[in-house]
C-alpha positions in Angstrom: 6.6 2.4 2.0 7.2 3.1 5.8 4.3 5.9 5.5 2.2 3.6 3.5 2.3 0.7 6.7 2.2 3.3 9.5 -1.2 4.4 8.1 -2.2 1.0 7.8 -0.7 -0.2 11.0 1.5 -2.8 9.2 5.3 -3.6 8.6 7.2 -3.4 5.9 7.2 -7.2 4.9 3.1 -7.0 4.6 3.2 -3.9 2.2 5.5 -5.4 -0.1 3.2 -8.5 0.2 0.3 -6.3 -0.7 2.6 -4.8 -3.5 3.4 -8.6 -4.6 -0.2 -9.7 -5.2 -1.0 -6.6 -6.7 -3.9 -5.8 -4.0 -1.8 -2.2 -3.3 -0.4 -0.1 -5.9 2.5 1.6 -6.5 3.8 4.5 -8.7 7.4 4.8 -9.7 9.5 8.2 -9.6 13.2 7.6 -10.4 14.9 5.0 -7.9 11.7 5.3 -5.5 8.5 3.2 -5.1 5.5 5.4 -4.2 2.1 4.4 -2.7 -0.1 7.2 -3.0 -3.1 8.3 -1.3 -5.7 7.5 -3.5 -4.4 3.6 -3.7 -4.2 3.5 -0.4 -8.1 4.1 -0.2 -9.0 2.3 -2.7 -7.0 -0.5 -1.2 -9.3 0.5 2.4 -12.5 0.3 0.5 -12.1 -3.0 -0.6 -11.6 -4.5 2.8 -14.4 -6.3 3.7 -16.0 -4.6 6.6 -17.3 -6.4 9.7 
């Protein structure tokens, strides 16, 4: 998750908002939560854009 909000320039507390609301994905692998690469673009591309 820390990864996840560094790229997107966001704490901890908005991810797992995003997470929440479904609007960001995330995989499970044993104990840990993963948000990978491709949801995280796909999450991007449907920001609107200004």
């Amino acid at each position: 998750m820390k990864e996840a909000g560094e790229a997107l320039r966001v704490g901890q507390t908005k991810i797992y908002a995003l997470i929440k609301t479904g609007e960001l994905r995330t995989r499970k692998l044993g104990r840990r939560r993963l948000v990978l690469a491709d949801d995280l673009n796909k999450f991007l591309e449907q920001l609107p854009s200004n």
